[in-house]
C-alpha positions in Angstrom: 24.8 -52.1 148.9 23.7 -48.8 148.2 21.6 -46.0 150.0 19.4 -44.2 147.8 17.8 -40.9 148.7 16.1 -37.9 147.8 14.0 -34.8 148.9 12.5 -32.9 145.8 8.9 -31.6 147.2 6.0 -33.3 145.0 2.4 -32.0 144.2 -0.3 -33.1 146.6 -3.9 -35.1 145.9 -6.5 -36.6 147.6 -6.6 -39.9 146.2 -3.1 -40.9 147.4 -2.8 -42.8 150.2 0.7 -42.0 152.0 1.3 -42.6 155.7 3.3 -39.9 157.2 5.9 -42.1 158.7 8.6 -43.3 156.4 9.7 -46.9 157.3 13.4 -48.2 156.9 12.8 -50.0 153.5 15.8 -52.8 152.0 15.7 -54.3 148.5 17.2 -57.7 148.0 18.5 -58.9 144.8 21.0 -59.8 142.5 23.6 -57.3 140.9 21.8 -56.7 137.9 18.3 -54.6 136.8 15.7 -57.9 136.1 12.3 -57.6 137.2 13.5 -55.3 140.8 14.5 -52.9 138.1 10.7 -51.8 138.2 10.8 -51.7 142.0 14.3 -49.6 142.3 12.2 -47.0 139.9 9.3 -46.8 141.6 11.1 -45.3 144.6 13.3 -43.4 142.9 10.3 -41.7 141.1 8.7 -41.5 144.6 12.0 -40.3 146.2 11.8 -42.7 148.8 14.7 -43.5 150.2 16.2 -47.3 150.5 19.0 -49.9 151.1 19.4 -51.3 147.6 21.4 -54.2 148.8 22.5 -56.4 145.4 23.3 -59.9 146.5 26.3 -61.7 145.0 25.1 -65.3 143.5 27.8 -66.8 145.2 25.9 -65.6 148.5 22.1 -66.7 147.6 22.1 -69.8 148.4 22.8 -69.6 152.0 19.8 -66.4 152.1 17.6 -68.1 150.4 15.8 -70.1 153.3 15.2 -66.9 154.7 13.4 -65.6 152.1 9.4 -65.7 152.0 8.8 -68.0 148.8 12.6 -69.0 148.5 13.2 -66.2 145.6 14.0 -62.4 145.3 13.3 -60.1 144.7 12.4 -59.2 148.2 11.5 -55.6 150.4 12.1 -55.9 153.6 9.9 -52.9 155.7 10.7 -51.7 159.1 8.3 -49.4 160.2 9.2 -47.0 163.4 7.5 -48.7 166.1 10.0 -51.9 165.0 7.2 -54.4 163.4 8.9 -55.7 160.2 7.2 -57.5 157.1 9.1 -59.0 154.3 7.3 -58.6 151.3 8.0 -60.7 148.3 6.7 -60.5 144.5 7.9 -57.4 142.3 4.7 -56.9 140.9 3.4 -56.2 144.7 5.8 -54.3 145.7 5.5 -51.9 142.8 2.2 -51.4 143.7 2.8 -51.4 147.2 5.3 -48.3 146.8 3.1 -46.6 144.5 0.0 -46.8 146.7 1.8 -45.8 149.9 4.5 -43.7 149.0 3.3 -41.5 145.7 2.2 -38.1 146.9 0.7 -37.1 143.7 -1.8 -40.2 143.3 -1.1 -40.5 139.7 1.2 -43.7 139.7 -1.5 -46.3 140.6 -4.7 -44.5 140.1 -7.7 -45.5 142.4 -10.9 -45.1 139.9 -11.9 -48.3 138.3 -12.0 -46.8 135.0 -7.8 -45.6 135.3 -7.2 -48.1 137.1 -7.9 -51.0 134.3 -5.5 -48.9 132.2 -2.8 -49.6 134.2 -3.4 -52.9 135.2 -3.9 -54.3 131.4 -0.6 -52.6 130.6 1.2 -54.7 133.5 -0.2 -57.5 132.4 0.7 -57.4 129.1 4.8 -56.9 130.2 4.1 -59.7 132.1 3.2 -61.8 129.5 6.4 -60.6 127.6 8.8 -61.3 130.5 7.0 -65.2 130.2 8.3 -65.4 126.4 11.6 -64.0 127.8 12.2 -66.5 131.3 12.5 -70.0 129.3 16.3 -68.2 127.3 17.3 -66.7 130.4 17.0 -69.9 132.4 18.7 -72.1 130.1 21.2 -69.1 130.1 21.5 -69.7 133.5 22.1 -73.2 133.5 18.4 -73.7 134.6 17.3 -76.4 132.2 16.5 -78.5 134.7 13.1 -76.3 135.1 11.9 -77.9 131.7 12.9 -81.6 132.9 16.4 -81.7 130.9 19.9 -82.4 132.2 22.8 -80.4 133.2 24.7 -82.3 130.4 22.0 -81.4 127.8 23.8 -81.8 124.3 21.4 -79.4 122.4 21.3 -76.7 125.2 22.9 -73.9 123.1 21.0 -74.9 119.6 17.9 -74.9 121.4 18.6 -70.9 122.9 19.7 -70.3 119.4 16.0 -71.4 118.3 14.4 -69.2 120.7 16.4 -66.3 120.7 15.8 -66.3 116.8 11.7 -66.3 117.8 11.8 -64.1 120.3 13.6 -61.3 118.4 11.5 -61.8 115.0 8.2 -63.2 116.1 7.5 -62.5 120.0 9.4 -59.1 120.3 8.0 -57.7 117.5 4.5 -58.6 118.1 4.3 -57.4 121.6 6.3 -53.9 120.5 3.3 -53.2 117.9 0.7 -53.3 120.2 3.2 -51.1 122.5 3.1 -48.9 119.9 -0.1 -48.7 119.4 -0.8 -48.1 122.6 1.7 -45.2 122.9 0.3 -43.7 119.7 -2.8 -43.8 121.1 -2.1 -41.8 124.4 0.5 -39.5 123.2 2.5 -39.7 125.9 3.2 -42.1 128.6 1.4 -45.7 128.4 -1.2 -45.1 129.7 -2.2 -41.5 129.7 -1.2 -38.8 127.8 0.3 -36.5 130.7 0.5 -38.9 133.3 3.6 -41.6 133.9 2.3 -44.4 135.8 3.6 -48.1 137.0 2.5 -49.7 134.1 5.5 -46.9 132.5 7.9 -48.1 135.2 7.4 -51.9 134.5 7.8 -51.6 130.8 11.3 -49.1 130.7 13.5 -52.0 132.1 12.1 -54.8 129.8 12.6 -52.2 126.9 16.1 -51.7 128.2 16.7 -55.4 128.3 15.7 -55.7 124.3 18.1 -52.7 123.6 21.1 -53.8 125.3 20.6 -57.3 123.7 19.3 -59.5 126.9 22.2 -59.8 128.3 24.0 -61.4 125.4 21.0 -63.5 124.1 19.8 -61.5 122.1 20.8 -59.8 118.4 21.7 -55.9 117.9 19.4 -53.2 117.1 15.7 -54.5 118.4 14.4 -51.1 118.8 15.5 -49.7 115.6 12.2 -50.9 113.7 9.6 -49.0 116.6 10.8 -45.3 117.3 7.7 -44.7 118.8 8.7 -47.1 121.7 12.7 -45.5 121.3 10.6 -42.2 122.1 8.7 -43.0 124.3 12.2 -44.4 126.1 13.6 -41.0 125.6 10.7 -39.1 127.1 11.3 -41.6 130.1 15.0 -40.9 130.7 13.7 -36.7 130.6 11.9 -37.6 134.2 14.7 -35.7 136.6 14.7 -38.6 139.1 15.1 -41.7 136.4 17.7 -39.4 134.8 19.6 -39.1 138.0 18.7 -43.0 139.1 20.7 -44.0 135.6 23.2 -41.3 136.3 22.1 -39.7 132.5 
């Protein structure tokens, strides 16, 4: 478990929406970044304070009945008067932080127009992370998801197969129109000057291709897009993800 916290002052604007009183907020999940990677940067960004409490797989079982949809990640929000909600889905909850917690009103921008921007980028790492779950599962002994046996004989010929498509036909298809995109801004995803979630939900999925997907994947994704390696960079130069990755 860790405690995370922070009190750099941030620029003001009238499209936020932040309540004045700051909750007791506790992340639940496993020990590693996955899709709560997003959430853990959004407050950081925000410098919001919370219990980043990493649950050992040995101990999920027995917390997962208590759990909203029987998954995690999930934010658990205690607000002073002592009501409680347990909010579940990453993508909500990075939205959720944004919206209530971003003084500037630049991470989740409220005009239709803007607002599109961010949500198309979202989507599209979304539909990445989808050509990404089937290897991880079957990594994690999951194969029963796709109707196939513990026992399964061609288990690690089959991961072979997709970990070959994912890193010469998927990866590389998605990380062209990434860079596109980025070319086309400038800066950030989705504006030039202007980091939003949609930035926050793509740096741990890039981060995952570059340090191999946890052993499933082969060495040296990035190289062909420095664009996207850029982009990364200019990323990692924000003072509060530097200090979340300790840079």
């Amino acid at each position: 478990v860790a405690l995370h916290s922070s009190s750099s002052s941030s620029s003001s604007s009238s499209s936020s929406i932040v309540q004045s009183e700051m909750p007791s907020l506790k992340l639940t999940y496993f020990p590693f970044e996955g899709i709560a990677e997003k959430v853990r940067l959004a407050f950081a960004v925000t410098e919001t304070p919370f219990e980043d409490f990493r649950v050992p797989r040995e101990e999920w079982p027995n917390l997962k009945e208590t759990t909203p949809f029987g998954q995690i990640p999930v934010l658990e929000i205690t607000e002073d008067d002592g009501k409680t909600k347990a909010l579940a889905e990453s993508g909500a909850m990075l939205r959720y932080i944004a919206r209530r917690f971003d003084k500037t009103g630049t991470l989740y921008p409220i005009d239709p127009e803007s607002l599109a921007e961010v949500e198309e980028m979202l989507h599209l790492a979304d539909d990445l992370w989808r050509e990404v779950l089937p290897l991880f599962l079957m990594k994690n002994g999951k194969q029963f998801k796709f109707g196939l046996p513990a026992d399964w004989k061609e288990k690690d010929e089959v991961m072979s197969t997709l970990a070959n498509h994912l890193a010469t036909v998927e990866f590389p298809k998605y990380m062209k129109s990434f860079t596109a995109r980025l070319e086309k801004t400038g800066g950030y995803v989705c504006f030039a000057d202007q980091m939003t979630i949609a930035d926050l939900q793509w740096l741990p999925i890039c981060r995952l291709f570059e340090s191999q997907g946890m052993g499933t994947l082969p060495a040296g994704l990035m190289d062909p897009f420095p664009v996207v390696k850029a982009w990364m960079n200019k990323m990692y130069e924000n003072p509060q993800i530097r200090k979340w990755y300790e840079l």
